[in-house]
N, C-alpha and C positions, 0 to 999 in steps of 0.2 A: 285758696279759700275753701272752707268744708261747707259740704253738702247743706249740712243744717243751717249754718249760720250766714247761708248765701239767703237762705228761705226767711228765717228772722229777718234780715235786712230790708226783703221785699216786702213781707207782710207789714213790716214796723211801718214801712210807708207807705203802705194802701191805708194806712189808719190814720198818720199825721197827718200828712197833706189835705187829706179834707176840714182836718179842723184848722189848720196855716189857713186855708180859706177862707171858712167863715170868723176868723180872729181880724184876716187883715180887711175883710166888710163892714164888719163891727166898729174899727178903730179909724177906717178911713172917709167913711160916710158912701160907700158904693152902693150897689145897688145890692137886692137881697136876692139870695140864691135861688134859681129855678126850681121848679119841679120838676123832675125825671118822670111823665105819666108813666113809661115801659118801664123803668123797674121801682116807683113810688118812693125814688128817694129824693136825693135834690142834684145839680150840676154846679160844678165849679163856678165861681164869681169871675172868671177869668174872661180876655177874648176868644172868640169863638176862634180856631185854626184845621185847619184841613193836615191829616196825616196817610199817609200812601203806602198799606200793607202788603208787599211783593211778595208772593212765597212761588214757590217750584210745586207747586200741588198738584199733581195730574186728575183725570176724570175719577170719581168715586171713591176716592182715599179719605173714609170720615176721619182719619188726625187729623186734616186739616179746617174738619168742622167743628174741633174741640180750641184748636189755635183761636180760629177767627172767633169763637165765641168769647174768650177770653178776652182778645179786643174789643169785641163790641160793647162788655161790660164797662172794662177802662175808657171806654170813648165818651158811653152814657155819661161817667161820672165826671171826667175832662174837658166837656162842652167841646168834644170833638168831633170834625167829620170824618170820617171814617173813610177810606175807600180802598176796599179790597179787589188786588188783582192777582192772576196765577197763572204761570205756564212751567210744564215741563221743562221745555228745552231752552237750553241756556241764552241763547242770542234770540230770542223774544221775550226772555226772564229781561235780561239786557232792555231790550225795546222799553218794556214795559217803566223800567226805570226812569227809563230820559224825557218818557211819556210825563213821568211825575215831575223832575224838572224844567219842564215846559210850561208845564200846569202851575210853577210855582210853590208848590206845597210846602209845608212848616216844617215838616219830618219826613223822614222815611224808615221803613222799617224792611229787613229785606232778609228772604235765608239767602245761604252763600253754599249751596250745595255744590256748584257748577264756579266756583270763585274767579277764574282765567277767563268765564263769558263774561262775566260783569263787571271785570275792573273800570273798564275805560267809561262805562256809563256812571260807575258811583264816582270817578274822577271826576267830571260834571255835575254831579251832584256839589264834591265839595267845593268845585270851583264858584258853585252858587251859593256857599254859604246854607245849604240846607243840612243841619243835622241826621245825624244817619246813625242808627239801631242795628246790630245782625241779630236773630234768634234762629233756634234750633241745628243749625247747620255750619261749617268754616268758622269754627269759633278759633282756630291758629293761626288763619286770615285776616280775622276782622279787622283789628286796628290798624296794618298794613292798609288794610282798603278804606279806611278813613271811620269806620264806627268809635262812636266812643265806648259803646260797651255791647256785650253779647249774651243773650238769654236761651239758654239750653244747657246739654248735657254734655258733656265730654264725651264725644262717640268713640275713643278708643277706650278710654276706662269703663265707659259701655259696656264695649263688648268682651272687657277683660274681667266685667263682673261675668257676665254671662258664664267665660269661660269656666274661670274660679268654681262657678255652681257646679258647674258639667261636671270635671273635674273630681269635685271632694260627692257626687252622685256617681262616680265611678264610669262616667261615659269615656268615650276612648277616640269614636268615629265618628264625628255629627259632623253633618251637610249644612253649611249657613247660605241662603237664597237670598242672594242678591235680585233686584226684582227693577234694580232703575241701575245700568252702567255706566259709568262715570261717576256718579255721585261719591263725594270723597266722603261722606258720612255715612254711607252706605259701607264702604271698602275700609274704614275706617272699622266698625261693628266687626266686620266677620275677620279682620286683621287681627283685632282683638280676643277673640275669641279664640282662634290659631293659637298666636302666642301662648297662651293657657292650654290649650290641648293641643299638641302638634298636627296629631292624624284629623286636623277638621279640613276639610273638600270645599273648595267654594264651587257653586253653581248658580248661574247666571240665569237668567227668564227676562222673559216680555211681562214687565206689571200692567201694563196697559188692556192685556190679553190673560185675562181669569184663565179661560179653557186651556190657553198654551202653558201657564203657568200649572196649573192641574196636570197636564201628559205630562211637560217635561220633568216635574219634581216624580212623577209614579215612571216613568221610565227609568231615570236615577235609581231610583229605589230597588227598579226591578234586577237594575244590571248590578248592585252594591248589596248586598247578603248582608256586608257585615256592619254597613249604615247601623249605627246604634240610636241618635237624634237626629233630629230634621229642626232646626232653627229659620225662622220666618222674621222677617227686618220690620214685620209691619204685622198690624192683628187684621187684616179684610185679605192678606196675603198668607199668615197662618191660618187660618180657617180653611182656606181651600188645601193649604198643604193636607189637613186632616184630612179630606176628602181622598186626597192620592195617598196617604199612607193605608187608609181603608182599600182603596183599589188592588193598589201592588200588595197587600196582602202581605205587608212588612210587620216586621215586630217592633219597630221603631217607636220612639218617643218623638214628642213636639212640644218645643219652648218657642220662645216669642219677645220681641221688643214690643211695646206701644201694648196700648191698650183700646179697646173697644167695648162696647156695653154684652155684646156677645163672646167676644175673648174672657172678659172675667169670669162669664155665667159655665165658660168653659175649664177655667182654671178653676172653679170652684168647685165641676163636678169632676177633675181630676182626666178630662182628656188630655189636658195640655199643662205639663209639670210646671211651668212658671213662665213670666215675663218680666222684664225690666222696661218701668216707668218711668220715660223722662217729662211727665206729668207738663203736656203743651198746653192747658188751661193757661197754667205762668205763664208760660215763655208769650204769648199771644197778650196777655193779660200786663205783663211786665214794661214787653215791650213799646206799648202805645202809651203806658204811662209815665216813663221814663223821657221817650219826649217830648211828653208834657211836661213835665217838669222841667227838664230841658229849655225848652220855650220860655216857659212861667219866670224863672228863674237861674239860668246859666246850673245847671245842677246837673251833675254827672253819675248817675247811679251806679254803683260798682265798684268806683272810683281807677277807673282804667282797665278794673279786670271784670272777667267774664261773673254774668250770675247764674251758678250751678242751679239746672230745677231737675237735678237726677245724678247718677241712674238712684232708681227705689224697687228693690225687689218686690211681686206679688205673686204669691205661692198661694197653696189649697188653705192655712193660716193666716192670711187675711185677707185673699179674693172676697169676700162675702160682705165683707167693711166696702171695701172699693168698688162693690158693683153697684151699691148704694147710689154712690155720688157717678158711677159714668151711664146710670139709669137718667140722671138728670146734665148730662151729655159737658160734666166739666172734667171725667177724668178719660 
């Protein structure tokens, strides 16, 4: 499924289903739609259901402030309760799940970064009959682990755009900083980027630890002369890379996955040659509303396969468009 025509699909139905709603209130004699006071529009005519957003988010990582905003918007609209939870580490990712099938919830929605800690939990999910979403993360997993569809980006054609860029920019040597180990969409990214440029180095960090992640990437730098980029998996993780490339006093370039309101303000003043946006608005946005409609009506968006929300390049050529909208914290 292409890029674009994953994003038509989703838009077309952030835009039908509210009027499926208010058509089948009109024609059935239901009751008339809420008002939304927090975002002044209205909420679905539907029953109210509780939906369980798992992510792997560690402390301070704003992507995952840009995801869960996305849900919260498809939740307003969905008459849905929302309940976001997150852990790093896989076997409390786990916990957190079975937490939600205890609770009974309608949906789940869950990344699959860690996919081997949380099989036997989403097993119990299915065995309850609760519908189950993956976004951003083990989208080669998902339906193995019982989702019916998956919202993100292909982390290996990720980081094989990534590479491609490098590449026809004549880079040779760049460092991709893995910042979370284990993560298969992590090792996925900078796999990708390899395969496009042979001579890339992976180097591993503490994300949880800014300072350690600062020494270690200027240490690299310092012992690697011929380092030509320094690639960062995350934009609160490339930003500090710029720090250490100022340190070590390299000549090195910095590109970047994800986006942040400070990463574009950077790509646009040209410290940091580009990033690849797998734009988590969607996947956050996508995914709460998908099983909603799931619920609503037995409906499977995607239709068994994954919904691409990337990769989208953003270069010094249209950072200035996109800072716009991650100014108001959806890209």
């Amino acid at each position: 499924m292409s890029h674009n025509l994953s994003l038509r699909k989703l838009a077309a139905a952030a835009v039908l289903v509210p009027l499926l709603a208010v058509g089948a209130c009109s024609s059935s004699g239901g009751r008339s739609p809420e008002a939304d006071s927090e975002n002044g529009g209205t909420v679905a005519d539907t029953d109210r259901i509780k939906i369980a957003l798992i992510t792997h988010s560690g402390p301070g990582d704003t992507f995952w402030d840009i995801v869960r905003k996305g849900a919260e918007e498809a939740s307003a609209k969905d008459n849905v309760e929302l309940q976001y939870l997150s852990d790093p580490e896989g076997g409390r990712q786990a916990q957190l799940i079975e937490q939600a099938v205890e609770q009974n919830v309608d949906g789940i929605a869950v990344t699959l970064a860690k996919p081997d800690a949380v099989a036997s939990a989403l097993a119990k999910a299915e065995a309850a009959g609760i519908p189950v979403v993956s976004l951003n993360s083990g989208e080669d997993r998902s339906a193995e682990l019982g989702a019916f569809t998956h919202f993100g980006s292909n982390e290996r054609l990720a980081g094989e755009a990534v590479g491609k860029r490098l590449a026809t920019d004549g880079y040779t040597h760049p460092i991709c900083v893995i910042h979370e180990q284990g993560n298969v969409g992590h090792e996925n990214r900078c796999a990708g980027v390899k395969a496009e440029v042979p001579g890339t180095e992976i180097l591993y960090v503490q994300g949880s630890d800014m300072t350690q992640v600062e020494s270690t990437v200027t240490a690299k730098l310092q012992a690697t002369a011929d380092a030509d980029v320094v690639v960062g998996l995350g934009a609160p993780y490339t930003l500090t890379i710029l720090k250490s490339v100022d340190s070590s006093g390299s000549g090195a370039k910095v590109a970047s996955f994800d986006l942040n309101p400070d990463l574009a303000d950077k790509i646009a003043s040209g410290d940091v040659v580009f990033t690849v946006d797998q734009q988590p608005w969607l996947q956050g946005y996508g995914a709460v509303d998908a099983l909603w409609q799931h619920t609503r009506g037995g409906f499977e968006l995607g239709g068994g396969q994954p919904v691409l929300t990337g990769p989208t390049i953003i270069d010094s050529s249209n950072a200035a468009q996109v800072a716009e909208f991650a100014a108001d914290g959806i890209r």
